[in-house]
KEKE-3310 file (N, C-alpha, C; in steps of 0.2 Angstrom, whole numbers, plus 5000, padded with zeros to 4 digits):
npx = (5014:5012:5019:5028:5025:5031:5030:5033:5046:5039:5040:5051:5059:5055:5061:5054:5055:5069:5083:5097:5105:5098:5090:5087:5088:5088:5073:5065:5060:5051:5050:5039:5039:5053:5051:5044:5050:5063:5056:5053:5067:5072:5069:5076:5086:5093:5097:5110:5115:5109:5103:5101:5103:5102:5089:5074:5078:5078:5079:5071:5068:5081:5084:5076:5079:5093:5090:5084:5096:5104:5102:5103:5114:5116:5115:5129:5132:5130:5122:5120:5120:5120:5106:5100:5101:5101:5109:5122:5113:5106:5118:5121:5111:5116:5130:5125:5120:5133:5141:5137:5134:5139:5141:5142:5152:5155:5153:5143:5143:5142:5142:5128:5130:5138:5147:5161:5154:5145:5156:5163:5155:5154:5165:5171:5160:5164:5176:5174:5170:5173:5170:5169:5168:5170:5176:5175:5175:5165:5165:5165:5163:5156:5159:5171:5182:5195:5196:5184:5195:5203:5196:5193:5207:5211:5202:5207:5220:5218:5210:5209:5201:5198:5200:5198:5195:5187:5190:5187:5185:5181:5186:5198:5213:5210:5201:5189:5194:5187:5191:5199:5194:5194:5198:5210:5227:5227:5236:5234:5224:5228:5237:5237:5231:5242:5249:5241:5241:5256:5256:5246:5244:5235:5225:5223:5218:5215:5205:5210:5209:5205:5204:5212:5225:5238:5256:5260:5253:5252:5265:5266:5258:5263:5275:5273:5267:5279:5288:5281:5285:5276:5265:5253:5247:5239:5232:5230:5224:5226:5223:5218:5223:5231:5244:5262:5278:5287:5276:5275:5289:5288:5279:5284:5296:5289:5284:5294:5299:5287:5284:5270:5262:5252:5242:5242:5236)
npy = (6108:6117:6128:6134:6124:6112:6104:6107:6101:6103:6098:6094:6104:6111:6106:6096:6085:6077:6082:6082:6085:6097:6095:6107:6111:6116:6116:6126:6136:6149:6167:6167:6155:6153:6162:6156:6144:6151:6155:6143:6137:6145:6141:6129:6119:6107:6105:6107:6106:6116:6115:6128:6129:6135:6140:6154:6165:6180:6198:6199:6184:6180:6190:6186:6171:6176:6183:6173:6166:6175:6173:6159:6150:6136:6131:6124:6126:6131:6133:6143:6146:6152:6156:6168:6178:6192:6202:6215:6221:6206:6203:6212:6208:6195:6199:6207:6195:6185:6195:6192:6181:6167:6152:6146:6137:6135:6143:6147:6155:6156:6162:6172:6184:6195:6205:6217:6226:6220:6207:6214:6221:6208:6203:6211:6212:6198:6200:6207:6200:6194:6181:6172:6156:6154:6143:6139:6146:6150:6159:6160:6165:6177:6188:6198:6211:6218:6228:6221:6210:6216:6218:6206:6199:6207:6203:6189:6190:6195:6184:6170:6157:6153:6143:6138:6143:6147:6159:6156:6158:6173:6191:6196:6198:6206:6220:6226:6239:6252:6262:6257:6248:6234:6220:6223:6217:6218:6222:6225:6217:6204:6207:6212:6200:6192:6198:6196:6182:6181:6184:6176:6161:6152:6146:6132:6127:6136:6141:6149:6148:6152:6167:6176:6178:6178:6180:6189:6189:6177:6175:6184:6179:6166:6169:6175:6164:6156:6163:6163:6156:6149:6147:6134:6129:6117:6114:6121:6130:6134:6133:6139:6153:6159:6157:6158:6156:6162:6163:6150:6144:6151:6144:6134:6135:6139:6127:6117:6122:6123:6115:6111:6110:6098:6096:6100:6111)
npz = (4739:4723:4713:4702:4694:4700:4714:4729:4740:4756:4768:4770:4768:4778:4789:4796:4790:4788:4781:4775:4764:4749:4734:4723:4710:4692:4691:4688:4695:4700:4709:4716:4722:4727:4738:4748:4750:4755:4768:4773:4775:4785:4796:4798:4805:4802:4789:4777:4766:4750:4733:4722:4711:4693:4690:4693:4700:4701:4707:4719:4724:4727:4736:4746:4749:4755:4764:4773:4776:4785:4797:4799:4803:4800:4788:4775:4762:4749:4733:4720:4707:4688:4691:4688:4698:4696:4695:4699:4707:4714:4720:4731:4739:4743:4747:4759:4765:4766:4772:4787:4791:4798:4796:4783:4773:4757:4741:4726:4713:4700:4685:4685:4681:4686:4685:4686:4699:4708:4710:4719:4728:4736:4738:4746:4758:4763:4764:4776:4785:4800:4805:4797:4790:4774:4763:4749:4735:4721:4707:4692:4676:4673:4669:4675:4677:4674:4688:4695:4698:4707:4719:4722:4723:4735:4742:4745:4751:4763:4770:4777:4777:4766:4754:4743:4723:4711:4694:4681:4665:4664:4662:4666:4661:4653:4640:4633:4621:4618:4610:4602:4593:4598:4608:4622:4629:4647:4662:4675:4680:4680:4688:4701:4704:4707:4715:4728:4727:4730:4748:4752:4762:4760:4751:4742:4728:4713:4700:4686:4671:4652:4655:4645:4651:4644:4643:4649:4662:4667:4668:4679:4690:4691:4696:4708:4717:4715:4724:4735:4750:4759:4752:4750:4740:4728:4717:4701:4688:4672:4658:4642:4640:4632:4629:4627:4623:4633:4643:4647:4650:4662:4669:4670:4678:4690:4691:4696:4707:4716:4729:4735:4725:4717:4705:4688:4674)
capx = (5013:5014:5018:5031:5024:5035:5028:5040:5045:5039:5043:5061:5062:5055:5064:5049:5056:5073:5085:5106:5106:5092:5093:5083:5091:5082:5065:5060:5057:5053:5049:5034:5045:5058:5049:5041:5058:5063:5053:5056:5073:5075:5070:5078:5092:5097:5100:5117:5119:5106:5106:5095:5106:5099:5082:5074:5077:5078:5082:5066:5068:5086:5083:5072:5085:5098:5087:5084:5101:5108:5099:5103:5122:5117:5117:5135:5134:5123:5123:5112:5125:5115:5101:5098:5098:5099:5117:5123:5109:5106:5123:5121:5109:5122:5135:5122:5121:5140:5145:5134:5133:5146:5140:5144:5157:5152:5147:5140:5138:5143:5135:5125:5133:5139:5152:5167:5153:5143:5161:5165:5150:5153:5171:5171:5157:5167:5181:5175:5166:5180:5168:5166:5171:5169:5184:5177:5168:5165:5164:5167:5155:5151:5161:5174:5185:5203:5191:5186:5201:5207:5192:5194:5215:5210:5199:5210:5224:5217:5204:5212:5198:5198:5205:5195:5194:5187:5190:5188:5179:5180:5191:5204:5217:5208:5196:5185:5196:5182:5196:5204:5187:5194:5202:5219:5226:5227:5241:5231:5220:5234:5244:5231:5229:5250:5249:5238:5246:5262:5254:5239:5245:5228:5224:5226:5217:5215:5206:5209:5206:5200:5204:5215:5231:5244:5260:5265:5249:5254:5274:5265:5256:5270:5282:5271:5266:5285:5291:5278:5287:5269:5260:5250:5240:5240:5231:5232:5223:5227:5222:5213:5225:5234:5251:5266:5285:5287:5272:5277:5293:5287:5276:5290:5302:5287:5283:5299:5301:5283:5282:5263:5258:5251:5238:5243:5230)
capy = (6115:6117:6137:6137:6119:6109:6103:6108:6096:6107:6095:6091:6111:6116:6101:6090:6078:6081:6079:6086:6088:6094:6099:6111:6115:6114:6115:6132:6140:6157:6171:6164:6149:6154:6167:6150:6140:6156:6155:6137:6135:6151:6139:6122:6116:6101:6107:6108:6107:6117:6121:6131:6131:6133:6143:6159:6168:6186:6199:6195:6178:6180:6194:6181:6168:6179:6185:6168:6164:6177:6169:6152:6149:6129:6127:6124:6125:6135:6132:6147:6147:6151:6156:6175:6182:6200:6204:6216:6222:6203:6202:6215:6205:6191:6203:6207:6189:6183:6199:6192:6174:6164:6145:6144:6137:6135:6146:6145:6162:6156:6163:6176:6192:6198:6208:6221:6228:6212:6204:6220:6221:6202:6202:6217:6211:6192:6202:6212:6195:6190:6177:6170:6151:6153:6140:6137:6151:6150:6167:6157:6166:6183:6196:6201:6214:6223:6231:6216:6206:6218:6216:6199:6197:6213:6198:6181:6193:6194:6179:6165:6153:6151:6136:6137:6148:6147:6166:6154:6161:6180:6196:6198:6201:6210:6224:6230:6246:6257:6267:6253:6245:6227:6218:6223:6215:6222:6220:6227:6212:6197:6209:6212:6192:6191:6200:6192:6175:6182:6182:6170:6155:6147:6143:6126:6127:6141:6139:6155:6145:6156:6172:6182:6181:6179:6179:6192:6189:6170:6176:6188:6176:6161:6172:6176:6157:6155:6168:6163:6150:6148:6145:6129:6129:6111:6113:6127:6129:6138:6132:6142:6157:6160:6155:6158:6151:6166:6158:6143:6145:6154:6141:6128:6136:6138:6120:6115:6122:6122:6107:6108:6107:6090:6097:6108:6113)
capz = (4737:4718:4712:4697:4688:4703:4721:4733:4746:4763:4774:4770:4767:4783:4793:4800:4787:4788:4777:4777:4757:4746:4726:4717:4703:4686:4694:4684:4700:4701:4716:4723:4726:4732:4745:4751:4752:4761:4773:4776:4777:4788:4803:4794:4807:4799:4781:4775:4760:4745:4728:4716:4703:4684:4692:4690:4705:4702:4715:4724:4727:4729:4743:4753:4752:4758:4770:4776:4778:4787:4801:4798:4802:4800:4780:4774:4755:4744:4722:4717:4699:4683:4692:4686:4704:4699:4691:4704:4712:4719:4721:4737:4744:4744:4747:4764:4770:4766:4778:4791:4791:4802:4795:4774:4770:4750:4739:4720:4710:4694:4678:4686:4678:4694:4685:4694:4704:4711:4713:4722:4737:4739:4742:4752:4763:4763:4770:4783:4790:4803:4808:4790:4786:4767:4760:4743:4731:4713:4705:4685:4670:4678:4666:4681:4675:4681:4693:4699:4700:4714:4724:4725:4726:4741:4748:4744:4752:4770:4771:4778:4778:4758:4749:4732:4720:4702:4692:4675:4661:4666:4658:4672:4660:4645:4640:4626:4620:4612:4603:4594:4595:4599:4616:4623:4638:4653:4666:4680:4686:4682:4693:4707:4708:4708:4724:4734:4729:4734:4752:4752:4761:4762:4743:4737:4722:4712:4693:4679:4664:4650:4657:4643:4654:4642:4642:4655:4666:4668:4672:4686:4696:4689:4698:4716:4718:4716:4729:4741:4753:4763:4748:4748:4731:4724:4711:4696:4682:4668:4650:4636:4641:4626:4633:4623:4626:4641:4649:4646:4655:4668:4671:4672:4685:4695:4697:4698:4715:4720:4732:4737:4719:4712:4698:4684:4669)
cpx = (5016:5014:5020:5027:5031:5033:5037:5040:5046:5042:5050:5063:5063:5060:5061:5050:5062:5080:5091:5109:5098:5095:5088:5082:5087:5078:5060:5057:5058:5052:5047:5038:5048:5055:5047:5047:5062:5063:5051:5061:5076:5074:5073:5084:5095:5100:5106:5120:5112:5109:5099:5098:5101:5090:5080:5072:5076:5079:5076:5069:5076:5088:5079:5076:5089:5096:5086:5090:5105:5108:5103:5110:5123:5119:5124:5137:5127:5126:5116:5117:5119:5107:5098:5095:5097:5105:5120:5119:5107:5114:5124:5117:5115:5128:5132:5124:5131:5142:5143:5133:5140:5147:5143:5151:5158:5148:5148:5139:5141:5139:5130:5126:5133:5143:5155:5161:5149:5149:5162:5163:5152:5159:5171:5166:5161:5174:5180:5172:5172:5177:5167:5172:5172:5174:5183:5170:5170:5161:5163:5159:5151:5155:5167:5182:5192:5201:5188:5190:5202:5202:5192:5202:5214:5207:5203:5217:5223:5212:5208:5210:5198:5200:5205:5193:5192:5183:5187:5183:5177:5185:5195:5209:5215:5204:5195:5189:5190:5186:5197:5197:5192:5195:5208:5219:5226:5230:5239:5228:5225:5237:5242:5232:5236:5251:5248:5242:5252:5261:5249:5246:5240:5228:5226:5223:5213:5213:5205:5210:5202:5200:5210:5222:5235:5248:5261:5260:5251:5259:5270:5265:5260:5275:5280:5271:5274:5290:5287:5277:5281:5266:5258:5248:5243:5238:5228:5230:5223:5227:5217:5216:5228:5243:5257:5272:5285:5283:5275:5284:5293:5285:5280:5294:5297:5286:5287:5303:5295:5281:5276:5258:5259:5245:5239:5240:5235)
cpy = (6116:6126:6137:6128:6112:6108:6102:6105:6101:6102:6094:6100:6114:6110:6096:6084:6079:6078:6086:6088:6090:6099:6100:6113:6111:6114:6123:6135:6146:6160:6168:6156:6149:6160:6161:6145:6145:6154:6148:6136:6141:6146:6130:6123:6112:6101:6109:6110:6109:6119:6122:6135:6132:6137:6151:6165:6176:6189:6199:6190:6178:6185:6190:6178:6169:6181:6178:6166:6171:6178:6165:6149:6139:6126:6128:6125:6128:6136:6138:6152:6147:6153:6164:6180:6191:6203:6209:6220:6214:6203:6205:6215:6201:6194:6204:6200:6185:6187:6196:6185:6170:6156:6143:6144:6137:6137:6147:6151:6162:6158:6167:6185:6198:6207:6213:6222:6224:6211:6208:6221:6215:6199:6207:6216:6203:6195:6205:6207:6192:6184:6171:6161:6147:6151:6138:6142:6151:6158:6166:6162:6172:6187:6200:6203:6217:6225:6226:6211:6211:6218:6209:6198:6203:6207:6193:6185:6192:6188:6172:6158:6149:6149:6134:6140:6150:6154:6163:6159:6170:6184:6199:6199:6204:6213:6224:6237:6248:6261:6265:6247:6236:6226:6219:6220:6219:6219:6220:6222:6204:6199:6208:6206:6190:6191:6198:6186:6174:6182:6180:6163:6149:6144:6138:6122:6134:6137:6148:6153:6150:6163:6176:6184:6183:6178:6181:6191:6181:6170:6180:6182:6170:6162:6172:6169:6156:6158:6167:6156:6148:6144:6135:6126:6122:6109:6121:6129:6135:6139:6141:6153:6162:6163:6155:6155:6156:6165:6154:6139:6148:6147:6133:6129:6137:6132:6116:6117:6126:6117:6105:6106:6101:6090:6104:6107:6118)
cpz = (4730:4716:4706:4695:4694:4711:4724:4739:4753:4768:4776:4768:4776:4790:4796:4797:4785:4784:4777:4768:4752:4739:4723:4713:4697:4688:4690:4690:4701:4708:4720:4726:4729:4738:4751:4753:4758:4768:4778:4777:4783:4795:4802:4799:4806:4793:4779:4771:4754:4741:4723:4712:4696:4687:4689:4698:4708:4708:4720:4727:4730:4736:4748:4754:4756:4765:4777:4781:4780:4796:4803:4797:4801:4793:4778:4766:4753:4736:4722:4710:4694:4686:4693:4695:4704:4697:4699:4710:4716:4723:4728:4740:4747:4746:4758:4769:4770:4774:4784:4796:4789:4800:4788:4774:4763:4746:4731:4717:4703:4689:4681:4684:4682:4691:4691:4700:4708:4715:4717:4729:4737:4743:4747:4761:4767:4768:4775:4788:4793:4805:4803:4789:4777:4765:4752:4741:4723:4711:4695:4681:4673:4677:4670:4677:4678:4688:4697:4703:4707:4719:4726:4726:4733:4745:4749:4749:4762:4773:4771:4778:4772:4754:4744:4731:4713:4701:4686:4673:4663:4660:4664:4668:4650:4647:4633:4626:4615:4606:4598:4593:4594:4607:4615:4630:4640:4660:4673:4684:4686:4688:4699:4709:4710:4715:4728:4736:4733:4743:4755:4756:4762:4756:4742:4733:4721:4702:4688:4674:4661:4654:4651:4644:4650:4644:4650:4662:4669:4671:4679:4691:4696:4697:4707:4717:4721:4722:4735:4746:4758:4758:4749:4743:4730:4718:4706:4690:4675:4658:4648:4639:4636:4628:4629:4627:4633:4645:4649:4651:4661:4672:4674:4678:4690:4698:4698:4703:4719:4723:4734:4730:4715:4705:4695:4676:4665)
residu = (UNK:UNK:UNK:UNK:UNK:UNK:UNK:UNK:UNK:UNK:UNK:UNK:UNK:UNK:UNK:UNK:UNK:UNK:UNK:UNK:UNK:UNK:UNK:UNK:UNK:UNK:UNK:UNK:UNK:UNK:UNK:UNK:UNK:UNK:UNK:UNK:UNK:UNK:UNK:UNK:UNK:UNK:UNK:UNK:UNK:UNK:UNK:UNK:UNK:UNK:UNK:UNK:UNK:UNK:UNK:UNK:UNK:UNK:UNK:UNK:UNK:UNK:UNK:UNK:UNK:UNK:UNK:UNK:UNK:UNK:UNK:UNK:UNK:UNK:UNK:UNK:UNK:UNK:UNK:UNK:UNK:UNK:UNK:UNK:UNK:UNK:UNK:UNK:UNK:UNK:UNK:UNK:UNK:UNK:UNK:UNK:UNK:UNK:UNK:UNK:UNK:UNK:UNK:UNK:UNK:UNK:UNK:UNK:UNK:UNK:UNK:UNK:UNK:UNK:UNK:UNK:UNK:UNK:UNK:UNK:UNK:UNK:UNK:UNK:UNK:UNK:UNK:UNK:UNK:UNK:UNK:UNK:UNK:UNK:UNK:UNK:UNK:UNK:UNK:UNK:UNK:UNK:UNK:UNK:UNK:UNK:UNK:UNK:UNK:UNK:UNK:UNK:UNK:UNK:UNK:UNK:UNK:UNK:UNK:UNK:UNK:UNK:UNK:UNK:UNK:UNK:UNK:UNK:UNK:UNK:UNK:UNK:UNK:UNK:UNK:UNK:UNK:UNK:UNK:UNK:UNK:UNK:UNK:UNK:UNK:UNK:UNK:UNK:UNK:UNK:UNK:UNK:UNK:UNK:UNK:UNK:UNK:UNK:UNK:UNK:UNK:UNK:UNK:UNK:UNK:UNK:UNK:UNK:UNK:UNK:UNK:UNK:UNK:UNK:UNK:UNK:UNK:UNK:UNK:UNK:UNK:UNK:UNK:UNK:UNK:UNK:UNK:UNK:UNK:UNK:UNK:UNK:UNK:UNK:UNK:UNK:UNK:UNK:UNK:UNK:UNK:UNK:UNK:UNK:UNK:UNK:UNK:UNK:UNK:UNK:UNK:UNK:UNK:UNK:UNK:UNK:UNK:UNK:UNK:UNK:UNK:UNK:UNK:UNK:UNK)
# end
């Protein structure tokens, strides 16, 4: 079945030829594809692991999927990063099936321009699913702002299941001031994520690279890591911050008596 310029493999979608990985990214598929992928994978019991990364899924096809999958507690891993689902109106289909769906462990929303309110329904919905195994979620390249960060440190905070975590490439500790028309930080969402860390002890890797923190947003969460005799985290990413000596030493007395960490960025 050829729709977007790519024959789609039904058999290994729909499971008559079955298959526990499959990879679709890059293929330039749009709606009518994915309503057909849909519509295959909703009765797929063997499929584990998809991704339709790099596509053109729009909130259409992105509300099939999700519709699919909220069915379908068998698939484990879903990459649908870069794939223009719908900024935050996809974002609250996904935001639908996360709540819903007791099987995903892995999930991909990189580069969709989720921003605050996307990240917002996603976590919100991720929290209220007690039933949820979601251990690793990429949230990287999707604008997430003060307003964000507390929606997600709100969710990293009671969600026990959740092991990985990439914020990278966001504005969690900066804003556009209109007044002074440039960027000023902002303590508000380094702080938020401090919090959480302060009692998360599930985490054990955690990437905010590229985030703005700064000096005093890098001492917050520095300082929670270090205060929270639970913690796990091993690994900690933290380049292209703009880290000065006060980071810098923060950064130091944390890993000098955090014993579960063995990778620092």
């Amino acid at each position: 079945m050829n729709l977007d310029g790519f024959a789609l493999p039904v058999k290994k979608l729909k499971g008559t030829d079955p298959v526990e990985t499959l990879d679709l990214s890059r293929k330039n598929l749009g709606v009518d594809s994915l309503v057909v992928i849909a519509s295959l994978i909703s009765v797929n019991g063997g499929l584990t692991k998809l991704s339709l990364a790099v596509n053109r899924l729009g909130e259409e096809g992105t509300k099939a999927i999700c519709k699919a999958l909220e069915q379908n507690s068998t698939l484990k891993e879903l990459d649908i990063s870069h794939s223009e689902i719908g900024g935050s109106a996809g974002a609250k289909d996904v935001a639908k099936m996360v709540g819903v769906n007791g099987g995903l462990t892995a999930l991909n929303l990189s580069s969709n321009s989720l921003k605050d309110e996307g990240v917002n329904a996603v976590c919100e919905a991720i929290q209220s699913n007690k039933e949820t195994k979601l251990a690793s979620l990429n949230f990287s390249y999707n604008s997430i702002g003060p307003v964000g960060a507390n929606a997600v440190a709100a969710m990293v905070a009671v969600t026990g299941a959740l092991t990985a975590l990439n914020l990278s490439s966001n504005d969690i500790g900066s804003h556009w001031d209109y007044d002074q028309d440039e960027i000023v930080s902002t303590p508000e969402g380094p702080k938020a994520i401090a919090d959480a860390l302060l009692v998360n002890g599930a985490l054990t890797a955690l990437d905010l690279s590229s985030n703005d923190l700064k000096d005093e947003g890098v001492c917050a969460v520095c300082e929670a890591i270090q205060s929270n005799k639970e913690t796990k985290l091993a690994s900690l990413n933290f380049k292209n911050n703009g880290i000065g000596p006060g980071g810098a030493n923060a950064v130091a007395a944390m890993v000098a008596v955090t014993g579960a960490l063995t990778k620092m960025e």
